[in-house]
C-alpha positions in Angstrom: 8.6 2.1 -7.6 11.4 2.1 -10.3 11.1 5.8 -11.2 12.5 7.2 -8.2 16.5 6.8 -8.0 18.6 5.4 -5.2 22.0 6.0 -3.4 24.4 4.0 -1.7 23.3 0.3 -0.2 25.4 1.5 3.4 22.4 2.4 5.3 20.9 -0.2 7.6 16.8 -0.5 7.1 16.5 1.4 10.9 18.9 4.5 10.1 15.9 6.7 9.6 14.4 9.5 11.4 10.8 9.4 11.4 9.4 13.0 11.2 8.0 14.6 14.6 4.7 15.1 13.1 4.2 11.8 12.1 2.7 9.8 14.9 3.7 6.0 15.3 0.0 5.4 16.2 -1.2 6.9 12.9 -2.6 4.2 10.5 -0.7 2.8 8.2 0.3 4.3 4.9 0.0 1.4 3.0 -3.2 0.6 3.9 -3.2 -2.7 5.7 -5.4 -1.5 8.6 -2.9 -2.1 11.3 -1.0 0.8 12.4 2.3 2.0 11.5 3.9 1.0 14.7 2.2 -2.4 14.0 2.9 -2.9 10.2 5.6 -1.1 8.5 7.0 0.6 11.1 8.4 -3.0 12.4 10.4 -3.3 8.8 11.4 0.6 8.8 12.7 -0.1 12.0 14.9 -2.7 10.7 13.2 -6.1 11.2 13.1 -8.1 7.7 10.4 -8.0 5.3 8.9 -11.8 5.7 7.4 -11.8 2.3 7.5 -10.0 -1.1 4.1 -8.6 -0.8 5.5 -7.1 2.7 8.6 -5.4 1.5 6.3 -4.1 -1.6 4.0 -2.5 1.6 6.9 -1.2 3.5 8.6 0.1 0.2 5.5 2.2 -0.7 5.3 3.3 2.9 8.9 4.5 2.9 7.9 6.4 -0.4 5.2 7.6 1.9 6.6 8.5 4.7 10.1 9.9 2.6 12.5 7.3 4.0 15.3 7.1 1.9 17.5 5.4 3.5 14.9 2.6 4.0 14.3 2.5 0.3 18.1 2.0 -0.6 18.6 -0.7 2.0 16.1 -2.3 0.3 16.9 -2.4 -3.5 19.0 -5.1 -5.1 22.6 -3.6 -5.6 22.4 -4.6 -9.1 19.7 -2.6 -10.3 19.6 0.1 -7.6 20.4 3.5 -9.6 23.1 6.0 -8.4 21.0 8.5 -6.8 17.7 8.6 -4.8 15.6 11.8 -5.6 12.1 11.8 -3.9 10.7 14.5 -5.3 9.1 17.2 -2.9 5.0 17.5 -3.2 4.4 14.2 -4.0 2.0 12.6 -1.8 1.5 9.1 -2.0 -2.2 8.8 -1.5 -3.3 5.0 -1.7 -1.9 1.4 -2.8 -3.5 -1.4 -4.5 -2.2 -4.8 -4.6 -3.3 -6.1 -7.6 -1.7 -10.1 -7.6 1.2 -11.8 -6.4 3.5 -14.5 -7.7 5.7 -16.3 -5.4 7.4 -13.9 -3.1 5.9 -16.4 -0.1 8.2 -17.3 3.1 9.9 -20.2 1.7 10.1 -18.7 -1.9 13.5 -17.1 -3.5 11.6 -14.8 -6.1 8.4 -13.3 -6.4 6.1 -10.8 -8.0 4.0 -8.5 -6.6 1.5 -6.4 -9.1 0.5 -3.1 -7.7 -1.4 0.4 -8.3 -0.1 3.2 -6.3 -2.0 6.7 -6.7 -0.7 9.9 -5.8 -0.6 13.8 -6.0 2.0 15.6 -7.3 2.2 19.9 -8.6 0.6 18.2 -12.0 -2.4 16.4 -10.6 -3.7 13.0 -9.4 -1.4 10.1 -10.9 -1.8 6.6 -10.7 1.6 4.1 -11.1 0.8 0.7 -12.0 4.0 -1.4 -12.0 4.6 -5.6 -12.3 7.3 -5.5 -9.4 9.9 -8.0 -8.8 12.0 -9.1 -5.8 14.3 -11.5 -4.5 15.9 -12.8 -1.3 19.5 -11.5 -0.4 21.3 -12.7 2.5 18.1 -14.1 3.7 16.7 -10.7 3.7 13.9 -9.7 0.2 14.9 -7.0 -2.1 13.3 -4.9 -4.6 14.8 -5.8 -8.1 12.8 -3.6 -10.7 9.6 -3.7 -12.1 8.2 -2.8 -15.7 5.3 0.1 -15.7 1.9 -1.1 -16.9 0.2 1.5 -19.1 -3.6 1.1 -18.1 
């Protein structure tokens, strides 16, 4: 999700406080079937990521969910911007993987291809991105990802 902006890489992935309203029994945001407890919650919590296509779930999640802290953990410190701005009335409605490249267990790279659609004050959106990620200190990272224009 390289149009949102990050902060500072200090934050470990667990730091967050998960709103009171949002149940840890509630499905998962991004869509896996499992519930949040049971999917992304494990990798919010702090646990790492096993695969790209994993940390691109949690990631989207955090968007999701408006974990900020999560998302900065997560970002390569040489791309991750200055400043993490999740904009207010956004609401991430539904992700798509589209294809992956690498991004397995015993891989060092990877890309994951993905649709994400959403609601913002202007409407229905859809952002369809060609994301890339790496290991770091064993641990996967976000790196950037170049917009597709469908």
């Amino acid at each position: 999700m390289s149009e949102a902006t990050a902060a500072s890489h200090d934050a470990a992935p667990g730091t967050e406080t998960q709103p009171e309203t949002q149940s840890r029994a509630e499905p998962c945001p991004c869509g896996s079937g499992a519930t949040y407890a049971e999917c992304c919650g494990v990798f919010h919590a702090g646990a790492p990521a096993p695969t790209a296509e994993a940390l691109m779930r949690s990631r989207y999640s955090a968007f999701a969910r408006r974990l900020p802290d999560y998302l900065n953990a997560t970002w390569d410190a040489e791309t991750r911007p200055a400043d993490l701005e999740l904009e207010d009335g956004t609401v991430w409605r539904r992700l798509q993987i589209v294809d992956k490249f690498g991004g397995a267990e015993g891989d060092s790279t990877g890309v994951v291809e993905f649709r994400a659609s959403y609601r913002d004050a202007d409407g229905a959106g859809l952002l369809h991105e060609r994301a890339r990620f790496r290991r770091s200190d064993g641990r996967w990272v976000y790196v950037d990802g170049r917009v597709i224009r469908d």
